[in-house]
C-alpha positions as a Markdown table, in Angstrom:
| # | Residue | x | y | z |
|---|---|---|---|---|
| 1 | Unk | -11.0 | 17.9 | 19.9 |
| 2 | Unk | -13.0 | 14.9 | 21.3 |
| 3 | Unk | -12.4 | 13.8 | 25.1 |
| 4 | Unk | -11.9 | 10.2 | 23.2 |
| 5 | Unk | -9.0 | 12.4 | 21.4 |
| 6 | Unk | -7.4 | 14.1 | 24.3 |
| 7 | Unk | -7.0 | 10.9 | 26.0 |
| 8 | Unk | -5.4 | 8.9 | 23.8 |
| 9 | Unk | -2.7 | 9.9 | 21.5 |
| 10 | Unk | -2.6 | 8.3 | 18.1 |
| 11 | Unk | 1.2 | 8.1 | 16.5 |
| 12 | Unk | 1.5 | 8.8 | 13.0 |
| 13 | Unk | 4.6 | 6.3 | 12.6 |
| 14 | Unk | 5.4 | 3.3 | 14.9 |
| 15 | Unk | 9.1 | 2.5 | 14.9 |
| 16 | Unk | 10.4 | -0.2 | 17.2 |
| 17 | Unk | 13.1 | -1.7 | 14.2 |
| 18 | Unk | 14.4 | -5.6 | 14.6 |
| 19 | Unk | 14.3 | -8.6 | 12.5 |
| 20 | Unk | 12.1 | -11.7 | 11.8 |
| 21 | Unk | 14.7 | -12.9 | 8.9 |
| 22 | Unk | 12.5 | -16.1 | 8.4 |
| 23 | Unk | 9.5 | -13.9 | 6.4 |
| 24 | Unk | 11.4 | -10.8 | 5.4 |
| 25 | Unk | 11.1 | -11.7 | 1.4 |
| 26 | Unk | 7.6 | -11.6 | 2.1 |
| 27 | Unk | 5.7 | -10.5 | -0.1 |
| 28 | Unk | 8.0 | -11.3 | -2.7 |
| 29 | Unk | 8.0 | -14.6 | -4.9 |
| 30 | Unk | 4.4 | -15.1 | -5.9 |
| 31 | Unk | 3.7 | -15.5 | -9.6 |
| 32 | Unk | 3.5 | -13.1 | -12.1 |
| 33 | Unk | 5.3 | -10.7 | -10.1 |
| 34 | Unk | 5.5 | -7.2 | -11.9 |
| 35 | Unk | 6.9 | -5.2 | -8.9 |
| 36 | Unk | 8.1 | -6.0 | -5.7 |
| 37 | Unk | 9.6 | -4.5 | -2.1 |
| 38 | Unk | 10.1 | -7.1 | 0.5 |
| 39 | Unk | 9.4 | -6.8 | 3.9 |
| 40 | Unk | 12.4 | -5.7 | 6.3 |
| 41 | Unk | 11.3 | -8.1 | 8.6 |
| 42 | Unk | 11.1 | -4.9 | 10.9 |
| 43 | Unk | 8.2 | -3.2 | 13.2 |
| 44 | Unk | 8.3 | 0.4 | 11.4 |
| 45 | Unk | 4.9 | 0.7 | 10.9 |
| 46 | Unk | 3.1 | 4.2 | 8.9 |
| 47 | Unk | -0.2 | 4.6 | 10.5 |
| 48 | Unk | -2.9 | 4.3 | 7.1 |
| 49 | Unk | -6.3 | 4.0 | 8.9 |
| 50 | Unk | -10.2 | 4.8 | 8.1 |
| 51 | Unk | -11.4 | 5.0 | 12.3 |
| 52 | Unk | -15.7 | 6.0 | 12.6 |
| 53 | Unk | -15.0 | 8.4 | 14.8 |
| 54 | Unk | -11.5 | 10.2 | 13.6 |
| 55 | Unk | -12.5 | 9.3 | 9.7 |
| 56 | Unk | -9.6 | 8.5 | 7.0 |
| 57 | Unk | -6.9 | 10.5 | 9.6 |
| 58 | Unk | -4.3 | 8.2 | 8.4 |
| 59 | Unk | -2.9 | 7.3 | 4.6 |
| 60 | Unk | -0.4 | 5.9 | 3.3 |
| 61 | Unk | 1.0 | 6.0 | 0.0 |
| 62 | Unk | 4.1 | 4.4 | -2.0 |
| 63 | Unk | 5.5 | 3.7 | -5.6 |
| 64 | Unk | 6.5 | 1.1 | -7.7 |
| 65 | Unk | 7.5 | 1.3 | -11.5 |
| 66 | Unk | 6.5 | -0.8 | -14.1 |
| 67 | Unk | 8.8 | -1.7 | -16.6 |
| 68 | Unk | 6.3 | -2.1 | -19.9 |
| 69 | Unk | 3.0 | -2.3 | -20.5 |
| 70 | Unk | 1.5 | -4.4 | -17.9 |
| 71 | Unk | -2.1 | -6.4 | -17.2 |
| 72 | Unk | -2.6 | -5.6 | -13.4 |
| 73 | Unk | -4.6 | -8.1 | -11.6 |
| 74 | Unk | -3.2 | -8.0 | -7.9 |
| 75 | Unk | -2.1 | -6.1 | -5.3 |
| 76 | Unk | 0.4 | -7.5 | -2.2 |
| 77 | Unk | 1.8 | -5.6 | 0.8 |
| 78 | Unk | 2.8 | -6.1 | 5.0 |
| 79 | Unk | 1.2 | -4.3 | 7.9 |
| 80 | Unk | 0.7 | -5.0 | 11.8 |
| 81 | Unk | -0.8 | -3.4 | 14.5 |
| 82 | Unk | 0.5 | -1.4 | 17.4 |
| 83 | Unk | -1.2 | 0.9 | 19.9 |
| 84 | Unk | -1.9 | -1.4 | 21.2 |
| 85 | Unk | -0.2 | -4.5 | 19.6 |
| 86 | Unk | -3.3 | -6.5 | 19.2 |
| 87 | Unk | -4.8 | -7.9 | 16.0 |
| 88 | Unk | -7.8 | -5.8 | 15.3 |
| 89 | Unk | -11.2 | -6.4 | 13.4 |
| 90 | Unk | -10.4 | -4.9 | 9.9 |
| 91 | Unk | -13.6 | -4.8 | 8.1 |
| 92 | Unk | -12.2 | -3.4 | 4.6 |
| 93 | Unk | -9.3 | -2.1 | 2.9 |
| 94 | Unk | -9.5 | 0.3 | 0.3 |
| 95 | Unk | -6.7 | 0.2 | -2.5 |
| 96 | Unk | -5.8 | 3.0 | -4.8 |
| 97 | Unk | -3.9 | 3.5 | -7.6 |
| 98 | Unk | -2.2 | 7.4 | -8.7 |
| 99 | Unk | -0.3 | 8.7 | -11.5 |
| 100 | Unk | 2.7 | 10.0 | -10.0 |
| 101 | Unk | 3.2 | 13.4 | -9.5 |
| 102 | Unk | 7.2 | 14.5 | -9.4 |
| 103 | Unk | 7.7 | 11.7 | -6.9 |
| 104 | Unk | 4.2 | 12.3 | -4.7 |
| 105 | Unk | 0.9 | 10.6 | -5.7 |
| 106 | Unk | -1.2 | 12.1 | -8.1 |
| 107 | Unk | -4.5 | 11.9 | -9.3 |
| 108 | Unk | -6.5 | 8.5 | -8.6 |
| 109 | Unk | -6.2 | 6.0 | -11.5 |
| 110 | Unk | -8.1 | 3.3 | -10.2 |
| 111 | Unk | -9.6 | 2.2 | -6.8 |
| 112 | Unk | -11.5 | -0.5 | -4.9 |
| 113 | Unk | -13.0 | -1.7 | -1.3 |
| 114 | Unk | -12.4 | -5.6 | -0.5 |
| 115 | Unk | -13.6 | -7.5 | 2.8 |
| 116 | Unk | -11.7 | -10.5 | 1.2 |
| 117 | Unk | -7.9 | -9.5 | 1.8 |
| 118 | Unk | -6.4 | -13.1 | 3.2 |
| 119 | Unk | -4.5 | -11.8 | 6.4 |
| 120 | Unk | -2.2 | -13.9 | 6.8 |
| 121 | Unk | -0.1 | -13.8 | 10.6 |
| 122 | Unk | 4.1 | -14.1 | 9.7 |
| 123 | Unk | 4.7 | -13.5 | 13.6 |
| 124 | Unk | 5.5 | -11.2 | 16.5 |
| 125 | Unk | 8.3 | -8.1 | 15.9 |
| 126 | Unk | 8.8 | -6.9 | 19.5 |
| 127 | Unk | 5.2 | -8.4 | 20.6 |
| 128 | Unk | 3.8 | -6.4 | 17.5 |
| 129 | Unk | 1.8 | -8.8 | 15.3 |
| 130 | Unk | 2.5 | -8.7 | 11.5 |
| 131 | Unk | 1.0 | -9.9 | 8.7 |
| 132 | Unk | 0.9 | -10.2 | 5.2 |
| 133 | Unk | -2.5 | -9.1 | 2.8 |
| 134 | Unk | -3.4 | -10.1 | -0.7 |
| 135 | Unk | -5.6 | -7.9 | -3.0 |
| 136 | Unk | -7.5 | -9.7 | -6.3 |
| 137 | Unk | -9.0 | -7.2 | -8.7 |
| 138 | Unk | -10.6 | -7.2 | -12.2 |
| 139 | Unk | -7.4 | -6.2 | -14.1 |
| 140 | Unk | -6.6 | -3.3 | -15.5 |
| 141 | Unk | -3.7 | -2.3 | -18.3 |
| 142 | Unk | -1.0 | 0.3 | -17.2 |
| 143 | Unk | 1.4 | 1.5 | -19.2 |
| 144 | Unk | 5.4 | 1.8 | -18.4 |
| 145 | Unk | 6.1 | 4.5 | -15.6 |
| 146 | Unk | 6.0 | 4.9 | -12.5 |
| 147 | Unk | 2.9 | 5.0 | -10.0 |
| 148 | Unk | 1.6 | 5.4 | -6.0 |
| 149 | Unk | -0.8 | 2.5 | -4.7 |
| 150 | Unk | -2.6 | 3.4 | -1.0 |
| 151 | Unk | -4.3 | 1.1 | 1.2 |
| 152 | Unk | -6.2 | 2.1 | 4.1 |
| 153 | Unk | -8.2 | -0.2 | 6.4 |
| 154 | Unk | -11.1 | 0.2 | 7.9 |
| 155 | Unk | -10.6 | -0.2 | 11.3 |
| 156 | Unk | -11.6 | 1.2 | 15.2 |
| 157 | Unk | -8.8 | 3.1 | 16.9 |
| 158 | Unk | -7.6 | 1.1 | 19.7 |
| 159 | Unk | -5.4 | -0.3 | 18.2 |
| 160 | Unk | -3.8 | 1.3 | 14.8 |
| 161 | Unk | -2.7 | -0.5 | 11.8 |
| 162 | Unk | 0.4 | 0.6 | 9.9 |
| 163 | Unk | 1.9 | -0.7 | 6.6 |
| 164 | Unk | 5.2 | -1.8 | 7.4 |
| 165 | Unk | 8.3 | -0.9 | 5.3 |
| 166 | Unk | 10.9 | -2.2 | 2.4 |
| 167 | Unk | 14.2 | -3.2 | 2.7 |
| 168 | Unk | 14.6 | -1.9 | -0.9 |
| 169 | Unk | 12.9 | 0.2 | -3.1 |
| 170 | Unk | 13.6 | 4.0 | -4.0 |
| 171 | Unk | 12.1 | 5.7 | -0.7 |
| 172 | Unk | 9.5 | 7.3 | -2.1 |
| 173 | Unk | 6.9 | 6.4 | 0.4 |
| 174 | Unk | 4.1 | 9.1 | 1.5 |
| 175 | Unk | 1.7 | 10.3 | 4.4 |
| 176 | Unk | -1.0 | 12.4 | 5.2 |
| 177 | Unk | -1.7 | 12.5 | 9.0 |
| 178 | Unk | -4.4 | 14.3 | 10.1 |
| 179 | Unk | -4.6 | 16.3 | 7.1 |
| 180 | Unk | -0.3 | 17.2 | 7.3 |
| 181 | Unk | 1.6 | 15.3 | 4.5 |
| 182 | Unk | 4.8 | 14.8 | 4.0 |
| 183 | Unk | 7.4 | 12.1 | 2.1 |
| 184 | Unk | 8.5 | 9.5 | 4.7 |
| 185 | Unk | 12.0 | 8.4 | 3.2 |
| 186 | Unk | 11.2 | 5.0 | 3.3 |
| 187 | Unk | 10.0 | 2.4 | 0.7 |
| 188 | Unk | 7.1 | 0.3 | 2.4 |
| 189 | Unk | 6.8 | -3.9 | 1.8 |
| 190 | Unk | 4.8 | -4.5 | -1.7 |
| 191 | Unk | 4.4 | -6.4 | -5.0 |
| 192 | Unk | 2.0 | -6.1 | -8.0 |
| 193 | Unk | 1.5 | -8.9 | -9.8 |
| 194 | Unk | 0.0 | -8.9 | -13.4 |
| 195 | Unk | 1.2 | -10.2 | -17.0 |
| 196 | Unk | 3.5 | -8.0 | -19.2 |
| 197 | Unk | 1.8 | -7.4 | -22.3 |
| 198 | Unk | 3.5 | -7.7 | -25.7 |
| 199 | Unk | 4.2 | -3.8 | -27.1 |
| 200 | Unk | 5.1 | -4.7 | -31.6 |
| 201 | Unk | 3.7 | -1.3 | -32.2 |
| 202 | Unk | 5.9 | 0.9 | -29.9 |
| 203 | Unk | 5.8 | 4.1 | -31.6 |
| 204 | Unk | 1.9 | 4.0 | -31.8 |
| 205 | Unk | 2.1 | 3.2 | -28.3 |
| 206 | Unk | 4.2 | 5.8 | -27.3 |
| 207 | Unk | 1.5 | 8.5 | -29.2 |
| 208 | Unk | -1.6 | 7.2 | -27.3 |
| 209 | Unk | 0.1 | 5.4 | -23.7 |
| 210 | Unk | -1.3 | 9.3 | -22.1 |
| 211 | Unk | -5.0 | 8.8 | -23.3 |
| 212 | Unk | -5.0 | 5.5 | -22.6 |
| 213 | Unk | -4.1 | 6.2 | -19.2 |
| 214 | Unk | -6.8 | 9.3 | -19.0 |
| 215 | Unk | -9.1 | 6.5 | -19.9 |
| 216 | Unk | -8.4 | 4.5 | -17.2 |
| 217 | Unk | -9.1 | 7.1 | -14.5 |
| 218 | Unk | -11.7 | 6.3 | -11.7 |
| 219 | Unk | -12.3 | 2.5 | -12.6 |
| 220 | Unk | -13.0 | 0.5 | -9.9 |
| 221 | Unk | -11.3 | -2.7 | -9.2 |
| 222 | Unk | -14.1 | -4.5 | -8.0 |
Protein backbone atom coordinates (compact mmCIF):
# COMPACT_ATOMS: atom_id res chain seq x y z
CA UNK A 1 0.00 0.00 0.00
CA UNK A 2 1.07 3.45 -1.15
CA UNK A 3 1.83 6.31 1.62
CA UNK A 4 -0.80 8.28 -0.85
CA UNK A 5 -3.08 5.15 0.22
CA UNK A 6 -2.44 4.96 3.92
CA UNK A 7 -3.28 8.59 4.26
CA UNK A 8 -6.36 8.94 2.83
CA UNK A 9 -9.15 6.56 2.96
CA UNK A 10 -11.26 6.11 -0.05
CA UNK A 11 -15.14 4.99 0.82
CA UNK A 12 -16.71 2.59 -1.34
CA UNK A 13 -20.35 4.05 -0.80
CA UNK A 14 -21.11 7.67 0.32
CA UNK A 15 -24.53 7.91 2.07
CA UNK A 16 -25.58 11.17 3.48
CA UNK A 17 -29.65 10.59 2.26
CA UNK A 18 -32.05 13.90 1.93
CA UNK A 19 -34.00 15.39 -0.84
CA UNK A 20 -33.75 17.93 -3.66
CA UNK A 21 -37.55 17.20 -4.84
CA UNK A 22 -37.21 19.94 -7.60
CA UNK A 23 -34.78 17.43 -9.94
CA UNK A 24 -35.61 14.04 -8.52
CA UNK A 25 -37.45 12.77 -11.98
CA UNK A 26 -34.17 13.53 -13.39
CA UNK A 27 -33.22 11.66 -15.67
CA UNK A 28 -36.55 10.75 -16.61
CA UNK A 29 -38.73 12.36 -19.42
CA UNK A 30 -36.36 12.77 -22.40
CA UNK A 31 -37.62 11.33 -25.68
CA UNK A 32 -37.61 8.05 -26.74
CA UNK A 33 -37.25 6.77 -23.41
CA UNK A 34 -36.89 2.80 -23.34
CA UNK A 35 -35.93 2.51 -19.67
CA UNK A 36 -35.82 4.69 -16.89
CA UNK A 37 -34.92 5.09 -12.77
CA UNK A 38 -35.21 8.47 -11.55
CA UNK A 39 -33.09 10.08 -9.27
CA UNK A 40 -33.99 10.00 -5.40
CA UNK A 41 -33.09 13.43 -5.18
CA UNK A 42 -30.68 11.86 -2.49
CA UNK A 43 -26.69 11.97 -1.75
CA UNK A 44 -26.12 7.97 -1.78
CA UNK A 45 -23.48 7.91 -3.96
CA UNK A 46 -21.56 4.18 -5.10
CA UNK A 47 -17.97 5.03 -5.72
CA UNK A 48 -17.41 3.95 -9.81
CA UNK A 49 -13.94 5.58 -10.51
CA UNK A 50 -10.80 4.92 -12.96
CA UNK A 51 -7.96 7.08 -10.57
CA UNK A 52 -3.95 6.90 -12.36
CA UNK A 53 -2.61 5.97 -9.46
CA UNK A 54 -5.21 3.33 -7.71
CA UNK A 55 -6.47 2.20 -11.57
CA UNK A 56 -10.34 1.15 -12.13
CA UNK A 57 -10.70 0.46 -8.01
CA UNK A 58 -14.15 1.47 -8.29
CA UNK A 59 -17.31 0.09 -10.56
CA UNK A 60 -20.40 0.26 -10.64
CA UNK A 61 -23.00 -1.68 -12.24
CA UNK A 62 -27.04 -1.73 -12.61
CA UNK A 63 -29.97 -3.18 -14.75
CA UNK A 64 -32.72 -2.19 -16.66
CA UNK A 65 -35.08 -4.45 -18.85
CA UNK A 66 -36.20 -3.81 -22.05
CA UNK A 67 -39.43 -4.70 -23.00
CA UNK A 68 -39.02 -5.73 -26.99
CA UNK A 69 -36.62 -5.42 -29.35
CA UNK A 70 -35.11 -2.14 -29.03
CA UNK A 71 -32.63 0.37 -31.33
CA UNK A 72 -30.32 1.72 -28.48
CA UNK A 73 -28.85 5.04 -29.09
CA UNK A 74 -28.39 6.65 -25.60
CA UNK A 75 -27.42 6.23 -22.33
CA UNK A 76 -28.62 8.71 -19.15
CA UNK A 77 -27.67 8.49 -15.43
CA UNK A 78 -26.94 10.94 -12.01
CA UNK A 79 -23.72 11.11 -10.06
CA UNK A 80 -21.89 13.75 -7.70
CA UNK A 81 -18.88 13.99 -5.92
CA UNK A 82 -17.87 13.55 -2.34
CA UNK A 83 -14.54 13.09 -0.61
CA UNK A 84 -14.28 15.87 -0.96
CA UNK A 85 -17.53 17.44 -2.22
CA UNK A 86 -15.97 19.33 -4.98
CA UNK A 87 -16.71 19.09 -8.74
CA UNK A 88 -13.71 17.31 -10.22
CA UNK A 89 -12.00 17.32 -13.75
CA UNK A 90 -13.58 14.10 -15.36
CA UNK A 91 -11.69 13.49 -18.40
CA UNK A 92 -13.86 10.36 -19.72
CA UNK A 93 -16.44 8.03 -18.94
CA UNK A 94 -16.49 4.68 -20.04
CA UNK A 95 -20.02 2.98 -20.57
CA UNK A 96 -20.64 -0.67 -20.78
CA UNK A 97 -23.26 -2.77 -21.55
CA UNK A 98 -23.57 -6.88 -20.07
CA UNK A 99 -25.84 -9.72 -20.62
CA UNK A 100 -27.13 -10.41 -17.27
CA UNK A 101 -26.03 -13.15 -15.42
CA UNK A 102 -28.78 -14.52 -12.68
CA UNK A 103 -29.25 -10.89 -11.51
CA UNK A 104 -25.23 -9.84 -11.67
CA UNK A 105 -23.55 -8.50 -14.89
CA UNK A 106 -22.34 -10.70 -17.27
CA UNK A 107 -20.23 -10.79 -20.17
CA UNK A 108 -19.59 -7.25 -22.03
CA UNK A 109 -22.10 -6.68 -24.84
CA UNK A 110 -20.98 -3.41 -25.99
CA UNK A 111 -18.71 -0.60 -24.64
CA UNK A 112 -17.46 2.92 -25.36
CA UNK A 113 -15.08 5.97 -23.92
CA UNK A 114 -16.71 9.61 -24.35
CA UNK A 115 -15.01 13.10 -23.33
CA UNK A 116 -18.41 14.57 -24.55
CA UNK A 117 -20.93 13.54 -21.60
CA UNK A 118 -22.89 17.13 -20.96
CA UNK A 119 -22.53 17.46 -17.08
CA UNK A 120 -25.08 19.13 -16.34
CA UNK A 121 -25.15 20.71 -12.25
CA UNK A 122 -29.07 19.91 -10.60
CA UNK A 123 -27.62 21.43 -7.15
CA UNK A 124 -26.12 20.80 -3.73
CA UNK A 125 -27.51 17.51 -1.51
CA UNK A 126 -25.86 18.30 1.93
CA UNK A 127 -23.03 20.53 0.15
CA UNK A 128 -22.46 17.49 -2.29
CA UNK A 129 -22.68 18.59 -5.90
CA UNK A 130 -24.92 16.46 -8.22
CA UNK A 131 -25.35 16.31 -11.59
CA UNK A 132 -26.84 14.75 -14.35
CA UNK A 133 -24.69 13.00 -17.62
CA UNK A 134 -25.91 12.15 -21.10
CA UNK A 135 -24.26 9.44 -23.32
CA UNK A 136 -24.79 9.49 -27.46
CA UNK A 137 -23.64 6.29 -29.20
CA UNK A 138 -23.92 4.80 -32.64
CA UNK A 139 -26.85 2.53 -31.89
CA UNK A 140 -27.08 -0.74 -31.48
CA UNK A 141 -30.24 -3.39 -31.53
CA UNK A 142 -30.93 -5.42 -28.21
CA UNK A 143 -33.33 -7.78 -27.97
CA UNK A 144 -36.19 -8.13 -24.96
CA UNK A 145 -34.42 -9.05 -21.52
CA UNK A 146 -32.91 -7.80 -19.12
CA UNK A 147 -29.23 -6.20 -19.05
CA UNK A 148 -26.30 -4.31 -16.63
CA UNK A 149 -24.88 -0.90 -18.03
CA UNK A 150 -21.44 0.49 -15.96
CA UNK A 151 -20.02 3.74 -16.10
CA UNK A 152 -16.81 4.62 -14.76
CA UNK A 153 -15.07 8.04 -14.92
CA UNK A 154 -11.91 8.83 -15.33
CA UNK A 155 -10.96 10.90 -12.70
CA UNK A 156 -8.01 11.82 -9.91
CA UNK A 157 -8.75 10.72 -6.33
CA UNK A 158 -9.34 13.66 -4.30
CA UNK A 159 -12.30 13.77 -4.70
CA UNK A 160 -14.45 10.54 -5.78
CA UNK A 161 -17.31 10.40 -7.98
CA UNK A 162 -20.28 8.05 -7.21
CA UNK A 163 -23.44 7.23 -9.30
CA UNK A 164 -26.25 8.18 -7.26
CA UNK A 165 -29.25 5.94 -6.71
CA UNK A 166 -33.14 5.21 -7.86
CA UNK A 167 -36.13 5.86 -6.14
CA UNK A 168 -37.47 2.87 -8.12
CA UNK A 169 -36.25 0.15 -9.92
CA UNK A 170 -35.76 -3.68 -8.90
CA UNK A 171 -32.44 -3.22 -6.63
CA UNK A 172 -30.32 -4.99 -8.53
CA UNK A 173 -27.50 -2.56 -8.52
CA UNK A 174 -23.65 -3.92 -8.27
CA UNK A 175 -20.00 -3.17 -7.04
CA UNK A 176 -16.59 -4.19 -7.26
CA UNK A 177 -14.40 -2.20 -4.77
CA UNK A 178 -10.96 -2.85 -4.82
CA UNK A 179 -11.39 -6.12 -6.43
CA UNK A 180 -14.43 -7.30 -3.55
CA UNK A 181 -17.86 -7.34 -5.21
CA UNK A 182 -20.89 -7.56 -3.96
CA UNK A 183 -24.90 -6.56 -4.92
CA UNK A 184 -25.66 -3.23 -3.29
CA UNK A 185 -29.62 -3.48 -2.83
CA UNK A 186 -30.25 -0.44 -4.38
CA UNK A 187 -31.39 0.58 -7.93
CA UNK A 188 -29.08 3.62 -9.14
CA UNK A 189 -30.72 6.87 -11.31
CA UNK A 190 -30.84 5.92 -15.20
CA UNK A 191 -32.69 5.88 -18.55
CA UNK A 192 -31.88 4.34 -22.02
CA UNK A 193 -33.35 5.90 -24.68
CA UNK A 194 -33.65 4.20 -28.22
CA UNK A 195 -36.71 3.34 -30.70
CA UNK A 196 -38.70 0.05 -30.15
CA UNK A 197 -38.44 -1.84 -33.17
CA UNK A 198 -41.36 -3.59 -34.89
CA UNK A 199 -41.10 -7.64 -34.09
CA UNK A 200 -44.03 -9.32 -37.26
CA UNK A 201 -41.92 -12.34 -37.26
CA UNK A 202 -41.89 -13.29 -33.55
CA UNK A 203 -41.24 -16.90 -33.72
CA UNK A 204 -38.20 -16.40 -36.04
CA UNK A 205 -37.15 -13.91 -33.69
CA UNK A 206 -37.50 -15.92 -30.76
CA UNK A 207 -35.07 -18.86 -32.70
CA UNK A 208 -32.23 -16.37 -33.59
CA UNK A 209 -32.75 -13.23 -30.55
CA UNK A 210 -29.38 -15.56 -28.81
CA UNK A 211 -27.02 -15.25 -31.90
CA UNK A 212 -28.07 -12.11 -32.63
CA UNK A 213 -27.07 -11.10 -29.31
CA UNK A 214 -23.58 -13.25 -29.61
CA UNK A 215 -23.15 -11.06 -32.58
CA UNK A 216 -23.34 -8.01 -30.90
CA UNK A 217 -20.55 -8.74 -28.37
CA UNK A 218 -17.58 -6.30 -28.06
CA UNK A 219 -18.89 -3.51 -30.44
CA UNK A 220 -17.97 -0.31 -29.53
CA UNK A 221 -20.28 2.57 -29.14
CA UNK A 222 -18.19 5.09 -30.54
Amino acid sequence: MTTRTTRIVLLAVFALATSLAGFAQAPCGLPNELYCQPWDGGSNLFASQNDPSFGNFATTYDAFTLSGLSDVESFHFVGGYFNPGVQGPISLFTLTFYADNGGIPGGAIAAGGFTSFNETFLGNVNGFPIYSYDLYFLSFNLPAGTYFASVVPDLTFPPQWGWATASSGPGLGYQCFFGSCAGTGTSFALAVDGTPIPEPGTLIMLGTGILGLAGSLRRKLL
